[in-house]
C-alpha positions, 0 to 999 in steps of 0.5 A: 806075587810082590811087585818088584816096583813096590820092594824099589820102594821099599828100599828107598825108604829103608835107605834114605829114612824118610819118605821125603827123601825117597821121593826125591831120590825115584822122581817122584812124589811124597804120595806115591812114595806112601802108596806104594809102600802101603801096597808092599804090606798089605801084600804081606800082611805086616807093617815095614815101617815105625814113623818116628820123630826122626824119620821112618825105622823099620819094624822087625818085620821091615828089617827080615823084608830089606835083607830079601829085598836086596838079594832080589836087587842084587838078583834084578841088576845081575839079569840086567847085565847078563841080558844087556851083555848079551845086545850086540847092537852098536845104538842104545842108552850107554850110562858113563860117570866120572864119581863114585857110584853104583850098577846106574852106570856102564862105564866108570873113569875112574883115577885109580891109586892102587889097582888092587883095590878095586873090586874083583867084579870090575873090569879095568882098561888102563889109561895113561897117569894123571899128574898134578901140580901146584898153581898161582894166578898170574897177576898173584905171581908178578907181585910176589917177583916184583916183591909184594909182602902180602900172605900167600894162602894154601888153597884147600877143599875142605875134606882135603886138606893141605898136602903134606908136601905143602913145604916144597918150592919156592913161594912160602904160604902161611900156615893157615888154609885157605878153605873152599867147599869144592872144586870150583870155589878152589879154582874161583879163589886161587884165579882171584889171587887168594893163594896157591893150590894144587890142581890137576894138569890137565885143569891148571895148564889149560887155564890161561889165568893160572901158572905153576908155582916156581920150583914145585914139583909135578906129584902123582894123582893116580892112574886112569882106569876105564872100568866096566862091570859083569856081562856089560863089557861084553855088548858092542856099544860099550867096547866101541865106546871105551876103546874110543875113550882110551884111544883119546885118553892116550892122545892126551897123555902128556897133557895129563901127565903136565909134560905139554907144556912148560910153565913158570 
């Protein structure tokens, strides 16, 4: 009988290329990686696996193993739900995340641009809408009022972008970005001076350091979503918990819709 901890295995290195990267994605070792795959084919009698110079490609034997080792994946995550829907127990593990990802969770928060994109599978708990704004460090603000001639920059995380409303309000910037490589570089530099950016509401107003640009319109980011999927809803622990979260979400609907306070 395969064991379904090898066919995990398995898929870890079919997925990431290396055994290396496979370790490091399960927690555990390079050693264990290789034996528990050696299990799988001698088990089945046949070699998953090429070892070439960049990494580990799947024989033709691997390739017709990985399309029913997903479906027993697939099959072990849909038991998982089921049973888990079925635990009406209040106490327990409860797997929350705010990024992308995949079955690892119970609950996601997620912005939602358009609710029709999302999977048929998922079930949505809507929230209140989240706003933006555009942000300038204070001192940045009182020197371009007092009439410094320094550049101002846009503030950009490099996958971004300028916004193409990048034009409106009152402060002109230059045409070339500003780039940082996430979201704390982006805060990090917009507080040292470098720049505007747009943040979220609920980041830049709660930011002592930060104010609104003059005569920058408020955009919409998106809608917050609550989203749980299958028989997971369904258990005690997950409706206590996203009703909770949703009862607090609506107590800070103005913060996130920057309606809180008035900042210039």
């Amino acid at each position: 009988m395969i064991d379904w901890d090898d066919v995990r295995y398995f898929l870890a290195v079919a997925r990431e290329g290396s055994v290396r990267a496979a370790a490091k994605r399960l927690g555990v070792n390079h050693a264990t990686v290789l034996r528990r795959v050696a299990q799988l084919e001698e088990r089945l009698g046949a070699q998953m696996f090429e070892k070439m110079p960049s990494g580990y490609r799947l024989t033709a034997a691997g390739e017709e193993v990985l399309e029913l080792a997903e479906q027993m994946e697939a099959s072990s995550h849909q038991l998982e739900t089921r049973v888990l829907g079925r635990d009406r127990s209040v106490r327990g593990l409860l797997r929350v995340t705010l990024a992308p990802t995949n079955r690892e969770a119970d609950v996601a928060i997620r912005v939602v641009y358009d609710r029709n994109t999302l999977p048929l599978n998922l079930h949505g708990l809507k929230g209140p809408e989240l706003f933006g704004g555009v942000y300038i460090s204070r001192d940045r603000l009182a020197g371009w009022r007092a009439g410094a001639t320094d550049p101002l920059r846009w503030i950009v995380i490099s996958v971004h972008g300028v916004p193409d409303w990048a034009s409106e309000g009152e402060v002109r910037v230059t045409g070339v970005p500003f780039r940082a490589t996430d979201a704390e570089a982006q805060i990090v530099a917009v507080r040292q001076g470098l720049g505007i950016t747009a943040l979220p509401c609920f980041v830049g107003d709660a930011d002592p350091m930060l104010v609104r640009v003059p005569g920058a319109d408020l955009h919409m980011y998106g809608t917050l979503w609550l989203l749980t999927q299958g028989e997971t809803r369904k258990t005690e622990r997950v409706r206590l918990f996203t009703e909770f979260v949703s009862r607090r979400l609506a107590a800070h609907a103005p913060l996130l819709a920057g309606l809180s306070v008035s900042r210039g």
